[in-house]
C-alpha positions as CSV (number, residue, x, y, z in Angstrom):
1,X,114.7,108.2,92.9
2,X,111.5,108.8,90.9
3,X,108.6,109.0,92.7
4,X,105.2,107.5,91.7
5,X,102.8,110.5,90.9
6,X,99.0,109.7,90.4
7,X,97.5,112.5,90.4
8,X,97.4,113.7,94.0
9,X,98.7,110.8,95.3
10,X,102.6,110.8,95.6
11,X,104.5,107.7,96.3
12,X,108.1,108.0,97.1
13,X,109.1,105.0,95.8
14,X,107.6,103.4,92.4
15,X,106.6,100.5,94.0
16,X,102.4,99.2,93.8
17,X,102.5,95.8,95.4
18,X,100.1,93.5,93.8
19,X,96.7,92.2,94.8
20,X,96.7,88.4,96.2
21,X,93.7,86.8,97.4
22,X,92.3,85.2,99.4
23,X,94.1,87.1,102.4
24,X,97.8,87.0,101.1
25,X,97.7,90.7,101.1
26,X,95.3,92.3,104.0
27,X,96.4,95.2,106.1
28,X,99.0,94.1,107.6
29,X,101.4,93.6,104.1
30,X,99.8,96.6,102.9
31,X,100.3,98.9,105.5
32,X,104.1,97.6,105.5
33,X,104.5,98.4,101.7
34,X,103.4,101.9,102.2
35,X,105.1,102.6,105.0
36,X,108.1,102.2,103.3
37,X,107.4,104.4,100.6
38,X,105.6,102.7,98.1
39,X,101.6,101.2,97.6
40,X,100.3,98.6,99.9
41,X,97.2,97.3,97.5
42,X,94.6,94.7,99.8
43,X,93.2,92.2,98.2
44,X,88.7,92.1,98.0
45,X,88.2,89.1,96.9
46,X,86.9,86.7,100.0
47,X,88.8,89.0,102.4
48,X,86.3,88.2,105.6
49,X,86.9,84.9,105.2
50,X,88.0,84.4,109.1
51,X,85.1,86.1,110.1
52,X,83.1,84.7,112.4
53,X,79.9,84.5,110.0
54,X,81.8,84.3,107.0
55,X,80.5,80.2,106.2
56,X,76.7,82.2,106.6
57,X,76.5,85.4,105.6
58,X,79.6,85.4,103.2
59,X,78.6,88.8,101.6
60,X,78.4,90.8,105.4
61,X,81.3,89.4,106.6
62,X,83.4,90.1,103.2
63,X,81.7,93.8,103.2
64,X,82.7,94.0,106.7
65,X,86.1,93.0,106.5
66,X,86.8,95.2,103.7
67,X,86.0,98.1,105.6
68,X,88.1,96.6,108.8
69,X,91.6,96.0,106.7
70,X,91.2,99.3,104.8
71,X,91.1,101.3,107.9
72,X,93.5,99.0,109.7
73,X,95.9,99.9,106.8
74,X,95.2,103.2,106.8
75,X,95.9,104.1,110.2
76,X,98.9,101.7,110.4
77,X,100.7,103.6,107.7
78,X,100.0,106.8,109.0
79,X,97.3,107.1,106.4
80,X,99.7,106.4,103.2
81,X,98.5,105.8,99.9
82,X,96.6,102.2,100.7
83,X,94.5,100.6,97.2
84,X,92.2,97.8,97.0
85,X,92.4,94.7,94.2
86,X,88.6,93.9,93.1
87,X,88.2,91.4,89.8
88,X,85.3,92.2,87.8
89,X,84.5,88.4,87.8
90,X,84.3,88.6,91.2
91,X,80.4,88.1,92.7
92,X,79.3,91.5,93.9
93,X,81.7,93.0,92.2
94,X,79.7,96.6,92.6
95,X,79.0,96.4,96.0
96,X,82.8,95.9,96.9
97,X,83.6,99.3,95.1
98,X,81.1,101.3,97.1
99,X,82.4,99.8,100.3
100,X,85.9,100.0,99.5
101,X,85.0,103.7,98.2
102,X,82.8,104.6,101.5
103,X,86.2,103.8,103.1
104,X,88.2,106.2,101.7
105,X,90.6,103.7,99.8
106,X,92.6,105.6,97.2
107,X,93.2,103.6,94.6
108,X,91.2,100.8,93.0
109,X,93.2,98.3,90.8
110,X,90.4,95.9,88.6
111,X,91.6,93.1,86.5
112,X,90.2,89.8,85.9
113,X,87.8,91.2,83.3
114,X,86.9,94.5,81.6
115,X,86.1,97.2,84.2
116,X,83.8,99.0,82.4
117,X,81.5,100.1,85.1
118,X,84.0,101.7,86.8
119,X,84.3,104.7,86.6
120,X,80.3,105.5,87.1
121,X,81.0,103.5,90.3
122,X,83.5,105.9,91.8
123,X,81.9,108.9,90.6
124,X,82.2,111.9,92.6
125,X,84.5,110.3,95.1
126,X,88.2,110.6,95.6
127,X,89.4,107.2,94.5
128,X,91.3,106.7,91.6
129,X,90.5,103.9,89.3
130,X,93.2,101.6,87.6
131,X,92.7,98.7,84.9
132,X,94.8,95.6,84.7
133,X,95.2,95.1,81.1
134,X,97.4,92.5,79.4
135,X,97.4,93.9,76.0
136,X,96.9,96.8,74.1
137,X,93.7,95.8,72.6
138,X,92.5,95.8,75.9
139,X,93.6,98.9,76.9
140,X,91.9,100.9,73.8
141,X,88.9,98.8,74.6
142,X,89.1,100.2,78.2
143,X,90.0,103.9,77.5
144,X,88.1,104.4,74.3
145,X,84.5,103.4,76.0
146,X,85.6,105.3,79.5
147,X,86.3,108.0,77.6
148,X,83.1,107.6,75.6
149,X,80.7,106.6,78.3
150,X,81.8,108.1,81.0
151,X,83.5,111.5,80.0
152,X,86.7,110.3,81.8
153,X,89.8,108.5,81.5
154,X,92.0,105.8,83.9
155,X,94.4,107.4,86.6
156,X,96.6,104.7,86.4
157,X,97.4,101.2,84.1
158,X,98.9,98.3,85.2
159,X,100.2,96.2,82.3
160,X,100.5,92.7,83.6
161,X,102.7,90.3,81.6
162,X,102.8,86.5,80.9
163,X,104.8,85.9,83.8
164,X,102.7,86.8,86.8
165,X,100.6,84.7,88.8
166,X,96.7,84.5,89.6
167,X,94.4,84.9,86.5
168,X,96.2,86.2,83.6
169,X,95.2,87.4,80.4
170,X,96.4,84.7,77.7
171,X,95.8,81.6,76.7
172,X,97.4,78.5,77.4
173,X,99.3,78.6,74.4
174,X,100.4,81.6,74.8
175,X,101.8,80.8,78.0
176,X,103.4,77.5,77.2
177,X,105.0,79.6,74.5
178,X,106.2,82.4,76.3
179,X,108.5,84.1,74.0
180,X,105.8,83.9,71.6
181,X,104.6,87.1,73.9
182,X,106.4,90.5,73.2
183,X,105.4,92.0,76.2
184,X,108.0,95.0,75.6
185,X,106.6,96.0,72.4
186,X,103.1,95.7,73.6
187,X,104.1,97.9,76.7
188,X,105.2,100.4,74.5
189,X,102.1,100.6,72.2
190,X,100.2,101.0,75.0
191,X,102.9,104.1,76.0
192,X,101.3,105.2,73.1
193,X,97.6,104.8,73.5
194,X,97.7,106.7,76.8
195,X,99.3,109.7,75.2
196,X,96.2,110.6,73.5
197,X,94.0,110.6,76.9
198,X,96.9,112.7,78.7
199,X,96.3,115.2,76.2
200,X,92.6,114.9,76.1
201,X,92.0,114.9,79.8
202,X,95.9,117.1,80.3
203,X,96.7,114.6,82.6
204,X,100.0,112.3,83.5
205,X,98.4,108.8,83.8
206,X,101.4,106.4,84.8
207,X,101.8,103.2,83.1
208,X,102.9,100.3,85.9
209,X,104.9,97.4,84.2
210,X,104.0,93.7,86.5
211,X,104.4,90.4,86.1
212,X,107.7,89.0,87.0
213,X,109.2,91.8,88.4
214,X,111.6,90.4,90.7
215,X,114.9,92.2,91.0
216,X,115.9,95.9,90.6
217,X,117.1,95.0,87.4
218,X,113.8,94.8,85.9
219,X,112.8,97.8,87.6
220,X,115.4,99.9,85.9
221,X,114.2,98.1,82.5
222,X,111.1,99.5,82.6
223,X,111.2,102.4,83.9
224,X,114.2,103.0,81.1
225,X,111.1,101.7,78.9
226,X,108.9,104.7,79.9
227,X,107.1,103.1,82.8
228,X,106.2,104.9,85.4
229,X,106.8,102.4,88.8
230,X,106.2,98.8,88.8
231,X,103.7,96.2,90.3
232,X,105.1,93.4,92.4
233,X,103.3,90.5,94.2
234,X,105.4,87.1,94.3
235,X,108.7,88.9,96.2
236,X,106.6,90.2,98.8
237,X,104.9,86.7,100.0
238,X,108.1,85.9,101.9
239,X,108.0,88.4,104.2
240,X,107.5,88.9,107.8
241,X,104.4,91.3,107.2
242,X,102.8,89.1,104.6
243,X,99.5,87.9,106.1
244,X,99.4,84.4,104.8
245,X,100.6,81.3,107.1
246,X,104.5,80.4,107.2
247,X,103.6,77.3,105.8
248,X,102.9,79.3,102.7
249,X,106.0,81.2,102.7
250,X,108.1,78.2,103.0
251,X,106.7,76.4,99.6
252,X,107.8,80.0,97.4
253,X,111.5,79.8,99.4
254,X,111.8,75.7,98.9
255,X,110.0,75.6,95.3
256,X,112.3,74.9,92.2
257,X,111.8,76.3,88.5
258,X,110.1,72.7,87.6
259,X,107.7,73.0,90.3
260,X,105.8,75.9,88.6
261,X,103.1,75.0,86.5
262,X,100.3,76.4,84.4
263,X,96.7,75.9,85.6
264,X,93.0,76.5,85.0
265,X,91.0,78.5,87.0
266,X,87.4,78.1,87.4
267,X,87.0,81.7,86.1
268,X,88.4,80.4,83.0
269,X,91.8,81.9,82.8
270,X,95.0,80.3,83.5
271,X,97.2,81.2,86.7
272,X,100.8,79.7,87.7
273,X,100.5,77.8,90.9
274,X,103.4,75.3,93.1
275,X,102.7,71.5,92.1
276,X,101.2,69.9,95.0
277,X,99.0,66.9,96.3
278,X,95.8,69.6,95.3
279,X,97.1,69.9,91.8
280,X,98.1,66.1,91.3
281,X,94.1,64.9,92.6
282,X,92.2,67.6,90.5
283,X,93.9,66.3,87.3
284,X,93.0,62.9,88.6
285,X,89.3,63.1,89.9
286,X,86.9,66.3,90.7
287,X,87.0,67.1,94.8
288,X,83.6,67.0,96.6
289,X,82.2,70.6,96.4
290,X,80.4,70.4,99.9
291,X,79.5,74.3,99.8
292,X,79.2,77.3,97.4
293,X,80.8,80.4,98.5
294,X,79.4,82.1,94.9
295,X,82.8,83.5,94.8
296,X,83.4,84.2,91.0
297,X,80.1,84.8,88.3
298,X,81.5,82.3,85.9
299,X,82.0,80.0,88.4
300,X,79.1,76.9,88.7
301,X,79.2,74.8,91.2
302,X,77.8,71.7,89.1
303,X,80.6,72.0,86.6
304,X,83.9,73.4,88.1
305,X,86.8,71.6,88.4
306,X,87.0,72.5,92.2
307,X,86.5,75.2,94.3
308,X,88.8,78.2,94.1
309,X,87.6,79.9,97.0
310,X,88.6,76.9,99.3
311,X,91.6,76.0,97.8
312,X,92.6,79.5,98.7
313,X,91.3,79.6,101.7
314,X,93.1,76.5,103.0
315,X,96.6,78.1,101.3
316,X,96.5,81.2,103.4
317,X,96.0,79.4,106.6
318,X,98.7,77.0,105.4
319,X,97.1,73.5,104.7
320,X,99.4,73.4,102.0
321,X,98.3,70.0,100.7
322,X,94.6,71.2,99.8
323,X,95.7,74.4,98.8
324,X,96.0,76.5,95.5
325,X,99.4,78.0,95.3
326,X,99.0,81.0,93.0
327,X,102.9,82.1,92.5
328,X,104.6,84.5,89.9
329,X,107.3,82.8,87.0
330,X,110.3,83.6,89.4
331,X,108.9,82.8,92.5
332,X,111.5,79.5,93.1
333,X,114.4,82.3,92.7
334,X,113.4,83.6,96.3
335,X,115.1,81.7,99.2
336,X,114.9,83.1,102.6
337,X,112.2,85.7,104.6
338,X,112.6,89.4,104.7
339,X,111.0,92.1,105.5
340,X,109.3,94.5,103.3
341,X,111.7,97.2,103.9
342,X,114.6,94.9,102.5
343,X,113.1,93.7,99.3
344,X,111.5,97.2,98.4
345,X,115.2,98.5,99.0
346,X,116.4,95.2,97.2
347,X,113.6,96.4,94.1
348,X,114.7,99.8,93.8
349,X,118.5,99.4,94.2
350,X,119.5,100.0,90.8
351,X,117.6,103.1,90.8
């Protein structure tokens, strides 16, 4: 089977598994996906938020945290390849590099935005840095100024498609329309791009395919398409070393195509999240905002539909009724819990 080679970092099996906050993907998920071969990725974004000052001093405790799971993680997995997920729209976005840098994470994956600073953020460290790009606008925009600014070039691009959850790069059009998106072409263009910064820098940077990846079929696709691995998130919420609440789990392995719809996000981009009682009373009437965890920089408090960070917050510890239920297109196809071991074997079957 082809392994996943970035740079000095050698995964045996293609396999990143996506960034899902808040606290679907900590240590223990991560850990699990590297230990069997592929890349456990933790999620930044409001990671602390079961620490004990977390209401108080939300930036400590998130800081904190971050250092806790990565080195959790790390020695879990026998010190595998373990990267962290941080979105530039993220609040203090900077400062959750340089922890998650100080820690010796090796791979940071930064969508949600255009990671621009980047690369001056990592300098002289051993962390490789990967965008999340959607198109291949985005990821000239990306390379072309790194390049520019910066003297360097990505070590890895994940292209995320229309079909994965969390904040995605379309519009609501787009997504409503979803064959109006060739993703496959778009892939390949960007294929393209990269070649001219492999030369430049006479480096391989791999190209991950993602969003809605969910059976080995779709692996061999794009790998067949000149990817270099995949990134999955949705098939790896049912599983016994996910870190989110059973409660959780069991909406992804009891939800039906129909109950996946498109929503806003307070950032401003549109995610895919399981109908609910949250979703039915925030069309209806705007919830009570009693506190500001100054989660996202677009985000303000007096205007925002509702409160991201607590919807979240209340999904991972399974008060699924109050809860934001970020899920990929194909999550309603999954219908019992494995382990990670299974569905990574499961993934990379066909291979």
């Amino acid at each position: 089977m082809k392994q996943l080679v970035i740079g000095d970092l050698i995964a045996n099996v293609p396999v990143i598994q996506g960034g899902m906050g808040i606290g679907i993907s900590r240590s223990s998920l991560a850990s699990a996906v590297s230990n069997a071969g592929g890349i456990g990725v933790i999620s930044g974004v409001n990671i602390g938020y079961d620490e004990y000052d977390f209401e108080n001093n939300t930036l400590k405790a998130n800081l904190r945290a971050l250092k806790k799971h990565i080195q959790i993680a790390k020695e879990k997995s026998n010190n595998s390849i373990i990267g962290v997920n941080l979105m530039v729209a993220m609040s203090y976005y900077e400062e959750h590099v340089k922890s998650a840098v100080e820690s010796k994470c090796d791979l940071i994956i930064s969508g949600a935005g255009l990671p621009l600073k980047l690369p001056s953020l990592v300098k002289n460290s051993k962390t490789k840095i990967a965008p999340i790009v959607s198109s291949s606008k985005a990821a000239n925009l990306i390379l072309k100024i790194w390049d520019k600014k910066d003297n360097t070039t990505a070590d890895l691009i994940i292209v995320e498609g229309p079909k994965a959850g969390g904040h995605l790069g379309f519009s609501n059009d787009e997504l409503n329309d979803i064959n109006s998106i060739n993703y496959d072409d778009d892939f390949k263009n960007i294929l393209n791009i990269v070649k001219n910064y492999e030369k430049k820098y006479n480096k391989k940077i791999p190209v991950i395919a993602a969003g809605g990846i969910s059976s080995s079929h779709d692996v061999k696709k794009y790998l067949d398409l000149g990817a270099s691995g995949v990134q999955v998130g949705t098939r790896f919420v049912p599983t016994y070393e996910c870190d989110a609440h059973e409660n959780f789990k069991s909406i992804y392995i009891n939800s039906k195509k129909e109950d996946i719809k498109i929503v806003k996000s307070p950032v401003g981009l549109p995610g895919r999240a399981i109908k609910n009682k949250f979703l039915d009373s925030i069309t209806l009437s705007r919830p009570n905002i009693r506190k500001c965890y100054n989660c996202l920089v677009p985000c303000n408090p007096k205007s925002t539909p509702y409160c991201i960070s607590a919807a979240l917050i209340n999904a991972v510890k399974g008060d699924i009724d109050n809860a934001l239920l970020f899920c990929g297109a194909d999550a309603y196809k999954i219908n019992e819990v494995k382990s990670v071991k299974e569905v990574i074997n499961e993934l990379v079957s066909e291979l």
